[in-house]
C-alpha positions in Angstrom: -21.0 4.1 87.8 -22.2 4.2 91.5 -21.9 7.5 93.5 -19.4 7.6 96.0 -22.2 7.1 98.9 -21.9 3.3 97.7 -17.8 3.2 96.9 -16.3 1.1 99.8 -12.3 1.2 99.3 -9.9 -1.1 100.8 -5.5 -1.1 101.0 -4.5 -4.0 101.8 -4.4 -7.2 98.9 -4.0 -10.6 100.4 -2.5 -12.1 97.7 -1.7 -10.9 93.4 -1.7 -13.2 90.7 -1.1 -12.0 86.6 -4.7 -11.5 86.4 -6.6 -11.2 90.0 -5.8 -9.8 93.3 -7.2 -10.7 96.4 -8.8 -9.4 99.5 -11.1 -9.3 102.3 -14.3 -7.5 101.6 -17.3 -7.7 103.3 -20.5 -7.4 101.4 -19.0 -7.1 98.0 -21.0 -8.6 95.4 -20.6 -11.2 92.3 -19.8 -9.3 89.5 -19.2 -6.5 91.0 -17.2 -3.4 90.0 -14.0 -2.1 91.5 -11.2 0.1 90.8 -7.8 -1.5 91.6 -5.0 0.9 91.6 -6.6 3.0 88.6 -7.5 -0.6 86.9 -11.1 -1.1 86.4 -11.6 -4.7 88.3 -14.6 -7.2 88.7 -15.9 -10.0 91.2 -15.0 -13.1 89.9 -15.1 -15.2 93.0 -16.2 -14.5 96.7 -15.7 -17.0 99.8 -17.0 -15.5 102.8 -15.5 -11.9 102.9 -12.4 -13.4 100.7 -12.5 -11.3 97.4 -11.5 -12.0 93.8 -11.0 -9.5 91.5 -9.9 -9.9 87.7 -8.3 -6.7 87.1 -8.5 -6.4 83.4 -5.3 -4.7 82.2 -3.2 -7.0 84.3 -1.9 -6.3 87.9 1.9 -5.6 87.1 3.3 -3.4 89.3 0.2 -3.2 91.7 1.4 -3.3 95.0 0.4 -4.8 98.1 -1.1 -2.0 99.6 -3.2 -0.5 96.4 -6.5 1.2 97.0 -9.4 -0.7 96.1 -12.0 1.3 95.5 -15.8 -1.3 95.0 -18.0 0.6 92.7 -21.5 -1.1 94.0 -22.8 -2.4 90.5 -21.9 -4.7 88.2 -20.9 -3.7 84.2 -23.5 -1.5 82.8 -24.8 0.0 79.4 -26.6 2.8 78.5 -29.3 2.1 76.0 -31.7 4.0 73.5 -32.0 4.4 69.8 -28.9 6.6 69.6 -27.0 3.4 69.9 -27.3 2.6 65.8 -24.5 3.5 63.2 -22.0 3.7 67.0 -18.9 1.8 67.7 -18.0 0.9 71.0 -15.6 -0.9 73.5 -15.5 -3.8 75.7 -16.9 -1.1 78.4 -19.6 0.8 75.8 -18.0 3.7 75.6 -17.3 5.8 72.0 -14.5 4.8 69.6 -16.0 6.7 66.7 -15.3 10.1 67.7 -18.7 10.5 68.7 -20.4 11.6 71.7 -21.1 9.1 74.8 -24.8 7.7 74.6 -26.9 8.9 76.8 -29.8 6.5 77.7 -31.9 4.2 79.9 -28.9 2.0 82.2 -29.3 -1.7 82.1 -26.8 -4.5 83.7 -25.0 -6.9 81.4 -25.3 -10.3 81.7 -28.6 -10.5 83.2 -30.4 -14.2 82.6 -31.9 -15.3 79.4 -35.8 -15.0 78.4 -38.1 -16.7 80.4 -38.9 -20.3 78.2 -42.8 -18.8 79.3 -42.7 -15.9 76.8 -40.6 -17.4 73.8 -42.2 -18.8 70.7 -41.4 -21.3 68.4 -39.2 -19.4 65.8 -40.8 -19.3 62.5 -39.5 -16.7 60.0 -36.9 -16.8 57.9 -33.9 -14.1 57.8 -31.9 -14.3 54.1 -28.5 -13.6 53.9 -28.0 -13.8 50.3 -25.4 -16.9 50.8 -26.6 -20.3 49.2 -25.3 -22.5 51.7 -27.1 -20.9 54.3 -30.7 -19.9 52.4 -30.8 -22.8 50.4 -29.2 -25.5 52.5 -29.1 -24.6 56.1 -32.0 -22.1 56.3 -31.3 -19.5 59.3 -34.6 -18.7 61.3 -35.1 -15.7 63.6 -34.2 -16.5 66.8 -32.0 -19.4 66.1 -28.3 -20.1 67.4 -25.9 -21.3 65.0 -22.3 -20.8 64.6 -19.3 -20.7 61.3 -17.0 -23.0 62.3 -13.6 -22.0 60.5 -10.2 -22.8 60.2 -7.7 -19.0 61.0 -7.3 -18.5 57.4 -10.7 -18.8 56.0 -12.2 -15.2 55.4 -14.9 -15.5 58.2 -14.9 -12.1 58.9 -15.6 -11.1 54.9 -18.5 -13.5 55.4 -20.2 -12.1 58.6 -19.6 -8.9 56.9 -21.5 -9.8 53.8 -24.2 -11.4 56.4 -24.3 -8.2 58.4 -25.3 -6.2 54.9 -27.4 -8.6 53.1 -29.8 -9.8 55.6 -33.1 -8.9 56.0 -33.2 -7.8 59.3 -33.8 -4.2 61.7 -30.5 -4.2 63.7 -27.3 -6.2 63.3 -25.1 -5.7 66.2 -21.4 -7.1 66.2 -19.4 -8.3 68.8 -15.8 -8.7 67.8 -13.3 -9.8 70.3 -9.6 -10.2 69.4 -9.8 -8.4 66.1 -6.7 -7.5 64.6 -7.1 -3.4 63.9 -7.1 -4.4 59.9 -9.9 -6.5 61.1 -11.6 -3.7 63.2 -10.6 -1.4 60.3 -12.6 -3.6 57.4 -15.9 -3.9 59.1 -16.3 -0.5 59.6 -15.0 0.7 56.5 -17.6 -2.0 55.2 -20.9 -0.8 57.4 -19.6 2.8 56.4 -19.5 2.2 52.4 -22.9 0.3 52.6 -24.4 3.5 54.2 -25.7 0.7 56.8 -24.5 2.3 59.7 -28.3 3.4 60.7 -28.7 0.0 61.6 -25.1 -1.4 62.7 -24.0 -1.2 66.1 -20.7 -2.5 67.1 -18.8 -3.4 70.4 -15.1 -4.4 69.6 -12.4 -5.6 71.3 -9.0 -5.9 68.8 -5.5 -7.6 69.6 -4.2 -4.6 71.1 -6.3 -4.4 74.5 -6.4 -7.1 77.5 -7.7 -10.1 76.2 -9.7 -10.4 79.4 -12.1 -7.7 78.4 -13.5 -9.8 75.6 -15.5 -11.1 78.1 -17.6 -8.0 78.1 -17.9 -8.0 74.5 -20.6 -11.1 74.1 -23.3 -9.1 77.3 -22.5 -6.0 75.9 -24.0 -6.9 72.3 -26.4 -9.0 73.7 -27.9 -6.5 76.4 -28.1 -3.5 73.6 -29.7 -6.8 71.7 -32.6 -7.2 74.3 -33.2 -3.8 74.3 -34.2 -3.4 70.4 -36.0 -7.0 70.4 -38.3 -6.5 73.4 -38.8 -3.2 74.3 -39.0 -2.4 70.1 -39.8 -5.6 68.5 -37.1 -5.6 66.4 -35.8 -8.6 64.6 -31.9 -8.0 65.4 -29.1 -10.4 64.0 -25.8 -10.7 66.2 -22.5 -11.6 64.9 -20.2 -12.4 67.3 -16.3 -13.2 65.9 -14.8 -15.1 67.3 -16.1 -17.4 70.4 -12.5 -19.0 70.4 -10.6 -16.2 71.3 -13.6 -15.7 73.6 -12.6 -19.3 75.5 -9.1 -18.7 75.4 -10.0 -15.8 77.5 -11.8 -17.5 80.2 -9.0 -20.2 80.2 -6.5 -17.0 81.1 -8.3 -15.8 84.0 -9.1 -19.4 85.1 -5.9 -20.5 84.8 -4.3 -17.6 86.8 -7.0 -18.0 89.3 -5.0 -21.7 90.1 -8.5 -23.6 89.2 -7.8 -27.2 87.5 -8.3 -27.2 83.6 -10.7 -29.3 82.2 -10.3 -30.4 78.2 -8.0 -28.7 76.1 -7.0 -26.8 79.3 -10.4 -24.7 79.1 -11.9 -24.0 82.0 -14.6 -26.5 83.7 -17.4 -23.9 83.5 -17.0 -23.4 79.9 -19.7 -25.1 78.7 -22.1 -22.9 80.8 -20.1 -19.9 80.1 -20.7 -20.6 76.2 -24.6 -21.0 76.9 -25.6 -18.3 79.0 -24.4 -16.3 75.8 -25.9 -19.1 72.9 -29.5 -18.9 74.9 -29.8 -15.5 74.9 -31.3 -16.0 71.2 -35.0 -16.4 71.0 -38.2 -15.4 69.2 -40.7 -13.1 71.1 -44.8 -13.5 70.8 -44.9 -9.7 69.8 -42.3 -10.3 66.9 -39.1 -9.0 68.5 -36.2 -11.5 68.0 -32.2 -12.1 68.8 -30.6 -14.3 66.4 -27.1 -15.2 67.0 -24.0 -16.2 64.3 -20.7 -16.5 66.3 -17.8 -17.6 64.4 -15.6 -20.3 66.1 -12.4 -21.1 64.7 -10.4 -24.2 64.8 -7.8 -25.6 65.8 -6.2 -27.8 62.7 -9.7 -28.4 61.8 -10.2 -30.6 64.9 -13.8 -30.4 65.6 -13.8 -32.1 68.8 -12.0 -29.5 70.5 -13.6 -28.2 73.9 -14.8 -25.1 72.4 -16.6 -26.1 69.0 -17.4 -29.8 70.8 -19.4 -28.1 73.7 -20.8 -25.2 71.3 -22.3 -28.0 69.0 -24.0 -29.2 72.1 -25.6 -25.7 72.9 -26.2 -24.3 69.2 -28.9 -25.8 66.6 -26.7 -26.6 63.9 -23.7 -25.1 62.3 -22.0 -23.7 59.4 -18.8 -24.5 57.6 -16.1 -22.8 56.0 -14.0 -24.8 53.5 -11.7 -24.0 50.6 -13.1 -26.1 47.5 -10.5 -27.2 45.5 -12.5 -27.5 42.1 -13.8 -23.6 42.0 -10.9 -22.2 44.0 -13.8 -20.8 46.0 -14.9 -20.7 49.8 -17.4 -22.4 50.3 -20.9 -23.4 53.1 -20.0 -27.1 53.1 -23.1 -28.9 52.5 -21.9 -32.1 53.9 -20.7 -31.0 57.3 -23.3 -28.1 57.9 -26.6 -28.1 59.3 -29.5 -26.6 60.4 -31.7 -27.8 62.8 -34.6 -25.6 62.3 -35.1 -25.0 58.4 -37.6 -27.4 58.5 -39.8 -24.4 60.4 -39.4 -22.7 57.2 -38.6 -24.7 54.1 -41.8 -24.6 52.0 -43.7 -23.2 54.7 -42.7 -19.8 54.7 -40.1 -20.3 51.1 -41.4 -21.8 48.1 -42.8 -25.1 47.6 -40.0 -26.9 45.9 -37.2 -25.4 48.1 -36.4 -28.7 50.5 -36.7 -31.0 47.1 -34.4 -28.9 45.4 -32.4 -29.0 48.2 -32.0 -32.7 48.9 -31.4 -33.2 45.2 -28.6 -30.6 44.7 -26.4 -32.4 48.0 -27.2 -35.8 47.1 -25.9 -35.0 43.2 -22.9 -32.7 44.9 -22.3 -35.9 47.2 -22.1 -38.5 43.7 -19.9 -36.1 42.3 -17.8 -36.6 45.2 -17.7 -40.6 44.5 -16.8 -40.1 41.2 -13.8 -38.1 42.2 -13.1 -41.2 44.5 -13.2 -43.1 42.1 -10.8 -41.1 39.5 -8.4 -41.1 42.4 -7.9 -44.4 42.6 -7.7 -45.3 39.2 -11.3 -46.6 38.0 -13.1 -45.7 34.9 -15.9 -43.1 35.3 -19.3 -43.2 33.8 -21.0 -40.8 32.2 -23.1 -40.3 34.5 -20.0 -40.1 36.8 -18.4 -37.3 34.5 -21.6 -34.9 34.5 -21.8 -34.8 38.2 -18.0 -34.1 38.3 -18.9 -31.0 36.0 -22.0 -30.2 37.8 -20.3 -29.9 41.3 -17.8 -27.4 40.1 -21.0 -25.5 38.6 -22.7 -25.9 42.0 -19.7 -25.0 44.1 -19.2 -22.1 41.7 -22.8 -20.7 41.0 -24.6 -21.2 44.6 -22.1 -22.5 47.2 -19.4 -20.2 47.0 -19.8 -17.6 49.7 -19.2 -14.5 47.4 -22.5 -15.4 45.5 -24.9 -13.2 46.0 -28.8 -14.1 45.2 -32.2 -13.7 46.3 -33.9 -17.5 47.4 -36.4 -18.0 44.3 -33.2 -17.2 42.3 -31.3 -19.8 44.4 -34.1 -22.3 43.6 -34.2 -21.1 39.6 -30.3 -21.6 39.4 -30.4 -25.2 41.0 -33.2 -25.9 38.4 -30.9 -24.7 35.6 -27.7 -27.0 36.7 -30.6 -29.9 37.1 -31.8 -29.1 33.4 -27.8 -28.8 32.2 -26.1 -32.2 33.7 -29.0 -34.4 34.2 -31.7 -36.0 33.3 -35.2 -35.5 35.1 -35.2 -39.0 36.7 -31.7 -38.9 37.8 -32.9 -35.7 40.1 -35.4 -37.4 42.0 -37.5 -34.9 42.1 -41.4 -35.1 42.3 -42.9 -34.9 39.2 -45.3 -32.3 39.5 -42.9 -30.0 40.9 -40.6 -31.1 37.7 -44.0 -30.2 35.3 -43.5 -26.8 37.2 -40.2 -25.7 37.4 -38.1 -27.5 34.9 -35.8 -25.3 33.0 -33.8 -27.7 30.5 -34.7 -30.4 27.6 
């Protein structure tokens, strides 16, 4: 915080809504800190010497006459290798029982890397899941993000991410997690012995929902940190961006600005991409990549929040139950990459995008052939492997409980291939059949 040679404090509030007060405060800054009645407060909006502050834990019973007390800086972290294996708040300070970090101070929020000094991203970060590796390839210092419905386990499957990818830190960013939530990822990192390289900012159900706002520049600041001052490769999981909006929509809302769609704020397309851009891929081999789960309302994908983060991310990954396995799967029909091609058989093996496109296209027949069970016609033969290869598919590689290195991905897909079909009904190049056919 400031010293008190910068503090400026004020007593009288023009006006108090659920969320903000107001007053006149000359010189007070965007951003800014403040202390409202013992409530740690920020700058939201300034007009002329007018002053909005979104006081975080709510302004019931703050009366008109409350000290205001500006701090002179905006949100801050400390940061240095001694954040690994912590856990933090919306704030950064210690929920582990550990000591505060002591360490170089650095604002939140600050704007994304210059366009100048990024590269074109070009390695490839395993996570162990099919339907990302094989299908939807994730690249260092790609955006993408899990859009789910509230019951799917996307928290079990940025877990698994978090301790199966290939990568020097993995920092999370959880805002509105339940405590049995907050409880399981730790529990998790702690079991793994990953902690070394876990660091975690939470925000659960119990605390204002307007401090998840803090949570997203808080993981993304300690983020900068390891990828360009140490040229770490760092993964961040945020969970989950809806919750996120909903808390911009409160403070918007009780701020008396007009809704846009859904009744999200107007800005929240730039709010979502100011956090989506921070991802990139440095020259000296420092990166941020950045999952963020965004869950949906009754599957409705052209909601505000997952309609404008489509427009921001490259790509996206989805959750579904699949009836035929019973398991969750990455829905290869409805997920996507945009940059696998950087990698596929550049920096994976040669017959990885062949493989690929013949595994969905035979998943996608099998999906015909169930059509056309449903509504009464008479299936083929052909029609009844593809039915028995999809379950094997969904079961052995899509299913997000499967764990495998990518040459094993590409061996199992060859070994469905070599069960259910023939080698002209995979369409697959022939010398790359001569290579790696496994089957008659």
């Amino acid at each position: 915080m400031a010293g008190k040679l910068y503090q400026k404090t004020y007593t009288q509030l023009g006006a108090i809504t659920k969320a903000t007060v107001v007053l006149n405060a000359p010189g007070a800054s965007n951003d800014e800190l403040a202390v409202v009645q013992n409530r740690l407060a920020q700058v939201v909006k300034t007009k002329g010497d007018a002053v909005t502050l979104q006081v975080f834990a709510g302004t019931e019973h703050i009366p008109t006459d409350a000290e205001v007390t500006f701090l002179g800086e905006p949100p801050t972290i400390k940061v240095s290798d001694a954040l690994a294996g912590r856990f933090f708040d919306a704030y950064g300070h210690a929920i582990d029982g550990g000591p505060e970090v002591e360490g170089e101070v650095r604002q939140i929020g600050g704007p994304s890397v210059n366009p100048y000094k990024r590269k074109q991203p070009s390695e490839i970060i395993p996570t162990g899941i099919a339907g990302i590796d094989l299908n939807n390839t994730l690249v260092s210092g790609q955006k993408i993000p899990f859009f789910a419905d509230p019951d799917q386990p996307y928290n079990n499957v940025m877990a698994q991410v978090a301790l199966r990818a290939d990568v020097d830190k993995i920092i999370l960013g959880g805002m509105g997690l339940t405590n049995d939530d907050y409880l399981y990822f730790r529990h998790e990192f702690e079991n793994a012995g990953a902690l070394d390289k876990i660091i975690c900012f939470i925000n659960t159900t119990e605390q204002p929902p307007v401090e998840r706002l803090l949570i997203p520049d808080m993981a993304l600041t300690a983020a900068e940190y390891f990828a360009v001052e140490k040229n770490e490769k760092v993964l961040v999981l945020l969970t989950d961006m809806t919750l996120y909006a909903d808390a911009l929509s409160i403070v918007s809302n009780r701020m008396d600005q007009i809704p846009s769609k859904d009744s999200m704020p107007g800005s929240l397309y730039s709010d979502l991409a100011k956090i989506y851009e921070k991802a990139v891929q440095l020259p000296d081999g420092g990166s941020i990549t950045i999952i963020a789960v965004t869950t949906l309302n009754d599957g409705d994908i052209t909601h505000a929040i997952p309609d404008n983060t489509g427009y921001i991310t490259e790509g996206q990954l989805f959750l579904r139950a699949d009836a035929d396995s019973g398991k969750v799967i990455v829905d290869p029909f409805r997920s996507l990459s945009r940059l696998k091609q950087l990698v596929q058989g550049k920096k994976t093996r040669e017959d990885h995008s062949q493989v690929m496109n013949a595994s969905v296209r035979l998943y996608a027949d099998a999906q015909n052939a169930k059509t056309k069970m449903e509504n009464g016609f008479d299936l083929s033969d052909y029609d009844l492997r593809c039915l028995d290869y999809a379950k094997a598919y969904a079961t052995e590689l899509l299913a997000v409980d499967v764990n495998l290195g990518l040459d094993e991905m590409l061996d199992t897909a060859w070994t469905l291939f070599g069960k259910y079909f023939t080698k002209a009904e995979t369409g697959i190049k022939q010398n790359l059949i001569d290579k790696y056919w496994r089957g008659n």
